[in-house]
C-alpha positions, 0 to 999 in steps of 0.5 A: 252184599248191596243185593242182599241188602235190597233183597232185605229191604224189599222183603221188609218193604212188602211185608209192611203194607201187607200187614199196614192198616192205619186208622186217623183224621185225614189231612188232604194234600191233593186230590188222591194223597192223605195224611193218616196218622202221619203216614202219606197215603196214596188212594188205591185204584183212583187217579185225581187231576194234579193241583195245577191241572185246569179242564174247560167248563161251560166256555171257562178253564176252571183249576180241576185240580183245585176242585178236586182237592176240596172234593177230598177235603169235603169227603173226610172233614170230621172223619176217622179213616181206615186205610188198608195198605194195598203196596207202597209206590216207587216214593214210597208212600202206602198205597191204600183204600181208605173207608169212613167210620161208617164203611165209604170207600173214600176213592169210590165216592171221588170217582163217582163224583166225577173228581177222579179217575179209575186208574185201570193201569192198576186196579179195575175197582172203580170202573163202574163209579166213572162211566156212571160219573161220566153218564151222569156228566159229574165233576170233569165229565161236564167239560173237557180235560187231559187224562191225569196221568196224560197231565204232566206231558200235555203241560210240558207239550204246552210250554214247548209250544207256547199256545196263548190260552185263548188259541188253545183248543178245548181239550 
């Protein structure tokens, strides 16, 4: 019985992001989630450093996460976005790429500012928009900092160790 049901469940799940386009203002959470149309939505193929992630920047740790927050908020200011779902995720938001009115892939134009990652763990979209950020030495290409998706251990590893911030090593 419990099989079936998560059998139904998965295959209702499915079908609802396959068939999930949704279209509204954006409110931004952090630099890769938006709120459309009361749905949580996380941007498709990208990877943004988490709010409390910092990078070293011309001698000084600046909060990245922070920047890249307003580098979103920047992005969709005024804007009506359409999201077109791609899966849900494991916290069951829609996973999906967003477009502006007049047709920006919102995720492309934050990789290619250098605010966010491609995430190749799950899409190859965005490959060519960070090495040109990273040529171009935009956003956190113009410092050091930890992989995103490195964040959450790099932090844990730190509070272990407890490495006063100015014997920390450029990262």
């Amino acid at each position: 019985m419990l099989r079936r049901l998560i059998l139904a469940f998965s295959a209702k799940s499915e079908l609802n992001w396959q068939a999930e386009c949704l279209t509204g203002p954006a409110r931004v959470l952090d630099g890769d989630t938006i709120v459309v149309a009361g749905e949580r939505v996380r941007l498709h193929g990208i990877d943004a450093p988490e709010l409390s992630q910092t990078f070293w920047c011309q001698g000084r740790e600046l909060e990245c996460g922070a920047m890249a927050m307003a580098a979103l908020e920047t992005l969709v200011a005024g804007v009506t976005l359409r999201c077109v779902g791609v899966e849900r995720d494991w916290h069951g938001r829609l996973v999906a790429k967003a477009f502006s009115s007049n047709g920006i892939d919102v995720g492309r134009r934050l990789v290619s500012a250098g605010w966010a990652l491609a995430y190749r763990r799950f899409s190859m979209d965005y490959v060519a928009a960070e090495e040109e950020a990273q040529r171009a030495k935009r956003g956190l290409w113009r410092g050091s900092f930890t992989m995103p998706w490195e964040w959450p251990a790099a932090t844990a590893s730190e509070q272990q160790t407890v490495v006063p911030l100015s014997a920390r090593a450029r990262r």
